[in-house]
N, C-alpha and C positions, 0 to 999 in steps of 0.2 A: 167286499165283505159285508154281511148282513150287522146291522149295529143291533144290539139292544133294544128294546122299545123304552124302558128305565136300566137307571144302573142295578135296582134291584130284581129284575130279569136275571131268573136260569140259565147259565149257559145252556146247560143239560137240564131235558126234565124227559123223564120213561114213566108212562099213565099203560098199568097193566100189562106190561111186555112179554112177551110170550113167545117162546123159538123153538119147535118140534122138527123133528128128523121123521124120517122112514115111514112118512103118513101117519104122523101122529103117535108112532110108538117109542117116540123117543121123545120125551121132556124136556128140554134141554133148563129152559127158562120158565116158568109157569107163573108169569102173574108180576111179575117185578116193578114198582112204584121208585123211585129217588127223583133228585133234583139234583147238580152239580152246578156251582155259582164260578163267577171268572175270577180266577186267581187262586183256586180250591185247592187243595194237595191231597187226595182220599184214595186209601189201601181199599181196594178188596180182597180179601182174604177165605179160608174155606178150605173143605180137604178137594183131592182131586176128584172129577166128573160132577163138581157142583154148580157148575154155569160161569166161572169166572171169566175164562177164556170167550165161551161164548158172547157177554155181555160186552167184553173186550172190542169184537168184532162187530156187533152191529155199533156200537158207539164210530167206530172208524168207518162206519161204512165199508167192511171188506163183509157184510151178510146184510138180510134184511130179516126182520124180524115175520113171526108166522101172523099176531095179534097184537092189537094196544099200539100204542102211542109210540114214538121216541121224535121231539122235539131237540132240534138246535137254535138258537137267539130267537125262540116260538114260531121257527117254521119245522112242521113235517120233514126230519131227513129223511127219511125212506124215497119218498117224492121230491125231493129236489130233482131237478134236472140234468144237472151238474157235479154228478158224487165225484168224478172221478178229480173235480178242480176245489172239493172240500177235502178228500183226500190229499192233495198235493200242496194246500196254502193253508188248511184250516187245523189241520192234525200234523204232527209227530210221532212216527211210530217207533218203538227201542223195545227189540226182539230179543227173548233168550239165546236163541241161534245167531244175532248178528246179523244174518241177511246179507252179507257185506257180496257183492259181486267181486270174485278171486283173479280175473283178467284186469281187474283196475287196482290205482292206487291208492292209497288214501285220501288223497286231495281230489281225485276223479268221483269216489265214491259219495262223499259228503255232497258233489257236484250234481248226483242225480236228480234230485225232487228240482234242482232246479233250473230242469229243462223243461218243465212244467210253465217259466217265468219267458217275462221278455226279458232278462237280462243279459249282458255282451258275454261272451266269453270268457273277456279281461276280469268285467262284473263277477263270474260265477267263480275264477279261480280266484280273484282277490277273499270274496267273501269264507270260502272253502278254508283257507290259509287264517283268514281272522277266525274261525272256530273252532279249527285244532289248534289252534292257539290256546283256548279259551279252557278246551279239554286236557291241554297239555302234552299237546303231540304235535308242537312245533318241529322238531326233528324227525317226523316219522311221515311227511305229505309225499318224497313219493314213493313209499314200502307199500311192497302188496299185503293182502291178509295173511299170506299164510307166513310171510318174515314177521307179523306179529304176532304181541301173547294175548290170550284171552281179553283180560283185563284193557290192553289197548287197542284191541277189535271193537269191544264193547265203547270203549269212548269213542270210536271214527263214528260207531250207529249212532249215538247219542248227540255227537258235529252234524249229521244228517240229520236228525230229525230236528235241527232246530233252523237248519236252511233256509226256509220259507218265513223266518218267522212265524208260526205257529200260534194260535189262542189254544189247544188244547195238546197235552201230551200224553202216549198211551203206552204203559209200560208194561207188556208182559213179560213177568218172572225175568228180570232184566237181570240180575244176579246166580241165575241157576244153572250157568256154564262154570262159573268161578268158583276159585280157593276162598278160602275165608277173608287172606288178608287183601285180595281185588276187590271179591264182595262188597268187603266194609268202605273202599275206596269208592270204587261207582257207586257206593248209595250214599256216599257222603256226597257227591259231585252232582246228581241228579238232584239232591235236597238243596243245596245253594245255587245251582241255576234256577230251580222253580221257585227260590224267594226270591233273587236278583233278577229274575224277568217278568214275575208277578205272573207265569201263566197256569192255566188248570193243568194239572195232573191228574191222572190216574194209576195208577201202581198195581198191578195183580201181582198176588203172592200166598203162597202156602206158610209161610214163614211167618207166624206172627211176631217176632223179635224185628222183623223190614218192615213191617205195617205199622210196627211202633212211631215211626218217626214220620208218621201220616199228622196232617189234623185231623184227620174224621177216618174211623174204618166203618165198609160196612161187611157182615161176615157173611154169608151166604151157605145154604146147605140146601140139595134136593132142588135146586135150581131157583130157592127162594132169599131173597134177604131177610133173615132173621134175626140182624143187629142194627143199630145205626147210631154210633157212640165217637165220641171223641176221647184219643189215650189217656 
């Protein structure tokens, strides 16, 4: 893992980002400036087709951007060498859809990013079991997805993506499968793992009542950040 050069080092800093489709007739991102520090907790927010999603994905390294910057601990991601092992040890990802693979079971599932790892077998299922724990799906390691409910799909992704131990987490619309009263569960559960592990968050949401409970939102429109406020 790349350290810091100071503690007051950026995890994240994006200088003019910029993400076009279909040979430039599609804007996705035009221009976008921020900085994210380690231990940060920040909603982005915005109606939909405003770039949230998009920004979502080059931050994980699952796109590259078209223009401008995007630094991690001030090296160039785009240019890493190694996306696919920042992917796997340096991010968490926590999908609206879950993502959950349906032939495994919950304790298999949480177990994927970390075959990424040298760790043993023993290692990967011990680990797996100590964070559905954590999630509170001690009872549910070996049910497949479709034996559970939304709500406890959504916490197996959420045991995954913190596997690798993670410095950054990246959340799209992570509550936009669920009832209200899951909803309000998984975003209680995400807000007190990311103060009791101290690590960066990101949260994308349409929802300004879930960005609430950010410390910094930034809003976005037309592929621009046009806010940068704390609630």
């Amino acid at each position: 893992m790349i350290q810091p050069a100071t503690s007051d080092a950026p995890l994240l800093e994006a200088k003019s980002l910029t993400r076009e489709f279909d040979e430039g007739q599609v804007k996705a991102l035009r221009g976008v400036d921020f900085s994210i520090r380690e231990g940060e907790f920040v909603a982005i927010t915005g109606p939909s087709g405003c770039g949230k999603s998009t920004l979502l994905q080059l931050l994980g390294a699952l796109d590259r951007p078209t223009a401008g910057s995007l630094l991690y601990r001030g090296e160039s991601l785009p240019d890493r060498p190694d996306l696919a092992r920042y992917r796997a040890h340096e991010v968490g990802f926590i999908f609206q859809a879950f993502c959950l693979l349906p032939t495994f079971t919950a304790a298999e599932n949480v177990q994927m990013p970390m075959f990424e790892t040298d760790r043993s077998a023993s290692e990967r299922r011990e680990r797996a079991v100590e964070l559905l724990k954590l999630v509170g799906l001690e009872h549910r390691l070996k049910h497949f997805p479709s034996k559970l409910s939304g709500g406890e799909r959504q916490r197996v992704a959420i045991a995954r993506s913190l596997a690798n131990d993670p410095s950054l987490l990246l959340a799209d619309e992570p509550t936009g499968n669920l009832d209200s009263e899951n909803a309000h569960s998984i975003l209680e559960l995400l807000v007190r793992l990311q103060q009791e592990r101290g690590r960066a968050m990101v949260l994308v949401t349409h929802d300004a009542t879930i960005a609430q409970h950010a410390k910094r939102i930034l809003r976005m429109l037309d592929g621009r950040i046009v806010s940068d406020q704390k609630p």
